[in-house]
Structures are given as C-alpha cells and as structure tokens.
C-alpha positions in Angstrom: -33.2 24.6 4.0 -30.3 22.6 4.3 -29.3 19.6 2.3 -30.5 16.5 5.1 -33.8 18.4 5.6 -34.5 18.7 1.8 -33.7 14.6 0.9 -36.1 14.0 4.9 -38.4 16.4 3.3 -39.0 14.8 -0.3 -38.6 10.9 1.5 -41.1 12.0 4.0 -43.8 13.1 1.5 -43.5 10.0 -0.8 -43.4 7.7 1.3 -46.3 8.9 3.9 -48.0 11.2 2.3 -48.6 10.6 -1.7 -49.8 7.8 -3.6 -47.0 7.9 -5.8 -44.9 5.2 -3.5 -48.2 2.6 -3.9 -48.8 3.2 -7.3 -44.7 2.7 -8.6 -45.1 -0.5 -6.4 -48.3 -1.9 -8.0 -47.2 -0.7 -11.9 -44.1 -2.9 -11.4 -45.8 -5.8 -9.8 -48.3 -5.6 -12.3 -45.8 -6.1 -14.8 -44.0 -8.8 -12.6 -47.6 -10.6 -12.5 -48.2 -10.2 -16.2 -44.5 -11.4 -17.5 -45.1 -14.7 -14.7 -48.5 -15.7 -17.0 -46.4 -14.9 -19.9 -44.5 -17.8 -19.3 -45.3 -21.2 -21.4 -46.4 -24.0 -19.0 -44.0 -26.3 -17.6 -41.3 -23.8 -18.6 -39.2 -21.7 -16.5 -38.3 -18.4 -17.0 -34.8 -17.9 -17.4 -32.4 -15.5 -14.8 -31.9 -13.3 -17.8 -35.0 -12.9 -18.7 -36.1 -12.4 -14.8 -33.5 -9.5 -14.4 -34.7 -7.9 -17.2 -38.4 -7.7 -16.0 -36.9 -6.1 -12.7 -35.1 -3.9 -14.4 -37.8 -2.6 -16.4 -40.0 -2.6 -13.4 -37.3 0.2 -12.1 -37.1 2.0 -14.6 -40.9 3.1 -14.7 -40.9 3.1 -11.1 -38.3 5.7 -11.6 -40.0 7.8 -13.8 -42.9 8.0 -11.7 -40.7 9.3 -8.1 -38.7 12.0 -9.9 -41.8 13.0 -11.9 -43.5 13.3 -8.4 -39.9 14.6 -6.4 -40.2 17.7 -9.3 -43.6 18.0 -9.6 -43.9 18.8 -5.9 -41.2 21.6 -5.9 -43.4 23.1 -9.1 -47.1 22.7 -7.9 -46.3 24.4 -4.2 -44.0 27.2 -5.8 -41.3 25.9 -4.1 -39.0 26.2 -6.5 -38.3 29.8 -6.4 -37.6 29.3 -2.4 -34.9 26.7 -3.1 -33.1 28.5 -5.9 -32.6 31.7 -2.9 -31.7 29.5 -0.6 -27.9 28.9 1.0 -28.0 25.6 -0.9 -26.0 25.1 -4.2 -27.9 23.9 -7.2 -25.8 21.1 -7.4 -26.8 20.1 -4.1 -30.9 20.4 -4.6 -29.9 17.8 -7.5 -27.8 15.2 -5.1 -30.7 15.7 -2.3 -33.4 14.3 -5.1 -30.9 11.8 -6.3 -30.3 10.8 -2.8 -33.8 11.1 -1.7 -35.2 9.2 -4.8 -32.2 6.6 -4.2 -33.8 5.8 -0.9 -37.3 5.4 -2.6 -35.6 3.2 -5.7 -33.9 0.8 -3.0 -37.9 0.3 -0.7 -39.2 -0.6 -4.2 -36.6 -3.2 -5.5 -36.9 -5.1 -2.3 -40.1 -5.3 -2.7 -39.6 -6.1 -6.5 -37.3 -8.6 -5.5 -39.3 -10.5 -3.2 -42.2 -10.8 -5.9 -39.3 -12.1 -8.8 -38.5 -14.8 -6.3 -42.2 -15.9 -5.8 -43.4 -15.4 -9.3 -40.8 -16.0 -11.1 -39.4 -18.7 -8.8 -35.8 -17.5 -9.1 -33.6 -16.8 -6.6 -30.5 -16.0 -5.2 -27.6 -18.6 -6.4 -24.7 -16.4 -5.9 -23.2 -13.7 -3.9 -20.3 -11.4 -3.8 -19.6 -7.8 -2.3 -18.5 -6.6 -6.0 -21.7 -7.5 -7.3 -23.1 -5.2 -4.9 -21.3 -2.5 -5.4 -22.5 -2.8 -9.1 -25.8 -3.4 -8.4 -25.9 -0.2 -5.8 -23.9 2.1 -9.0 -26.4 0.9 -11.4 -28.9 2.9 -9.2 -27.0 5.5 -8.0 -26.7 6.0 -12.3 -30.3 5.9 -12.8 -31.2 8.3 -10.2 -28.6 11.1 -11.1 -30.2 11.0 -14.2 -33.7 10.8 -13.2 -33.1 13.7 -10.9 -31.7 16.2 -13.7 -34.1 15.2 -16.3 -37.1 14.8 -13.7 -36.0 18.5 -13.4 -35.9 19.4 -17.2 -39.5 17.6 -17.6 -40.7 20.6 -15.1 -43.3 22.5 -17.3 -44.6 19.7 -19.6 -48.1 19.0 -19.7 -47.3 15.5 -20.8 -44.7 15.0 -17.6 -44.5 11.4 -17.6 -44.2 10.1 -21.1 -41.6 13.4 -21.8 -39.7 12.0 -19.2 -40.0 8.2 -20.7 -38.6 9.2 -24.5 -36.2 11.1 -22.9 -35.0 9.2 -20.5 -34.8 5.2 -21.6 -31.9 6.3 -24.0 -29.9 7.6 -21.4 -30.3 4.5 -19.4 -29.6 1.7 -21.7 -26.1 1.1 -20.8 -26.8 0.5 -16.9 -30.1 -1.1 -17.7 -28.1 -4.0 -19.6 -25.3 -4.1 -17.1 -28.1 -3.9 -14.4 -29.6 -7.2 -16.7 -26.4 -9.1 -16.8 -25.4 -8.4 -13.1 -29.1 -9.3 -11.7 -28.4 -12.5 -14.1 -25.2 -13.0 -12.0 -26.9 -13.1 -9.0 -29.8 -15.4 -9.9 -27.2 -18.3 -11.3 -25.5 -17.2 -14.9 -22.0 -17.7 -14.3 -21.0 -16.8 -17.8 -20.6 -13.3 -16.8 -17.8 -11.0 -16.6 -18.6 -8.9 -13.6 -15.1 -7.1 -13.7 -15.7 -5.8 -17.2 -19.4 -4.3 -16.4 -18.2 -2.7 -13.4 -15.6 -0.8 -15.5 -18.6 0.6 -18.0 -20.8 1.2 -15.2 -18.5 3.6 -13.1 -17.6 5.2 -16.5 -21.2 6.1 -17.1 -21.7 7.5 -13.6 -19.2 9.6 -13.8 -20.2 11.1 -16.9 -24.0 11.5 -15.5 -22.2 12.8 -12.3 -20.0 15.3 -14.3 -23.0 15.8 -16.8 -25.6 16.5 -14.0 -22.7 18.9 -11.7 -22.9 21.3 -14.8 -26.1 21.3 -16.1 -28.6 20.9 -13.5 -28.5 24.9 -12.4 -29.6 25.8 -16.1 -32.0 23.4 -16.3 -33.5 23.7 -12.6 -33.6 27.7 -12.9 -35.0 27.4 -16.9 -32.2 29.7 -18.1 
C-alpha cells in the first residue's frame, strides 16, 4: 500500500463510513452550545475565552479520530499487513498525521462557523502569518495524536488512556493555539512573532520525537 492510498484509505472510512466524523462534530458543538448558556446575560464572551472553547473542542475531537484511525488498523488485523509492507514506519505515522489533519481541518470549519453564531465572535483581523500558525498548531497536534493514538493500541480504556496522556503533551500549542485564535477574533495585545517561534520549536521536537519512536511503538517492541 503506498503512502496516498493509505491517508485516501483512513479519510475515506471516516468520513463516509463511521460515525466517528458525526459524533467528534456533535461532542464539540455540544460543548460550544453548553459554554454559549454559560455566559451571564447581557455579557459577551470574550475572544480569549472563545478561542479557548475551540480549542478544547479540538482537542477531544482529536482524541476521538486517532483513537478511531488506530483502532481500525487493530480491529481488522491490519496492522501486521502494514508493518510487511514497502512502506517505512515513519511513513504509516505521517499518512495518519496527514489523514487525521484533513479530518482536524472539516471539523474546525465547522467549529468555527458555530463560535461565530453562538458565541457571536468573529473575524476582526487577518494575516498570512497567523495562518501559518494556526495550520502548525495542528499539524503539532496531529503528529502527536498519531504516535500516541498508536501507543493507546491495546488499551481497553482507549479513549481516556489517550486523554491523560495526551493533554500534557499539547499544552504548549493549545495556549499558542488560544492566543493566536484570540488574534484573530480582535485581541491586538498579542505577539504573534514570539508564539510562532515556540510553536515551530515544538513541532519539530514532536516531528523529531515521532520520526524515532513511532516504529517501536507501532510494532509493540
């Protein structure tokens, strides 16, 4: 199998033929729903508070794809087949970090479209480096989610392993994530330059991190 077919593959059954895709969706406009009630009347909910809540709505989103994106591989015996295949290791891992990237992106337009109604926010500013931090925090969170979605592989208790585990690991990215979804929806006391610099730091060390030890941990030597 080669690399394109394995990320069409794993998009393919998420997005037509599991439930997984609806029910990451509803669990973060749930908690959308619930944080817009939270609100005290008359008051508005600020745009750091706002990016939080889609943050957070990510992360479990998250956890529930690469819980899926694994749990497929394990429950059809697939995983066996891709370890004797042509493809490196590391390249299984940067399929379901690319596949579960595509998946991530769907949902946070979706996520974004329901902070702008219930939240009333929106977008006050723009700017292409922005962007690019906003794309690296998720290209971070999904190279980690794809090598610990990997090491959860076994665990009865998949999905709240793969919670204690992996909110640590993510705390740096969701708080630049925070202040650069705050940037967007009007905070201007933000240093977008300094943020950008921690947030390619940390990919690279879940890149480097995930290069190394995603054949140990996807062969469970």
């Amino acid at each position: 199998m080669s690399f394109w077919a394995l990320v069409k593959k794993d998009c393919q059954l998420i997005f037509g033929r599991s439930s997984v895709f609806v029910q990451a969706i509803l669990l973060g406009l749930l908690l959308i729903f619930i944080f817009s009630l939270a609100k005290p009347i008359g008051e508005r909910i600020t745009p750091n508070q706002a990016a939080s809540i889609f943050w957070i709505s990510t992360v479990f989103a998250l956890i529930l794809i690469f819980n899926f994106i694994y749990f497929l591989e394990e429950e059809s015996k697939m995983q066996d087949a891709l370890l004797l295949s042509p493809l490196a290791s590391q390249n299984i891992w940067l399929a379901k970090s690319l596949s579960g990237l595509t998946v991530t992106l769907v949902i946070q337009l979706i996520f974004s479209i329901a902070i702008f109604v219930f939240l009333e926010q929106s977008v006050v500013q723009f700017s292409f480096l922005a962007l690019a931090i906003f794309l690296s925090i998720d290209l971070g969170l999904v190279l980690v989610g794809s090598l610990l979605g990997a090491l959860s592989q076994g665990h009865e208790l998949r999905e709240s392993f793969l919670s204690i585990i992996i909110f640590p690991l993510l705390v740096p990215l969701v708080l630049a994530g925070v202040k650069t979804g705050s940037w967007f929806l009007g905070e201007v006391n933000i240093s977008l330059s300094s943020w950008m610099k921690i947030v390619f730091s940390f990919d690279l060390i879940y890149l480097g991190s995930g290069y190394i030890l995603f054949p140990f941990v996807f062969s469970g030597e």
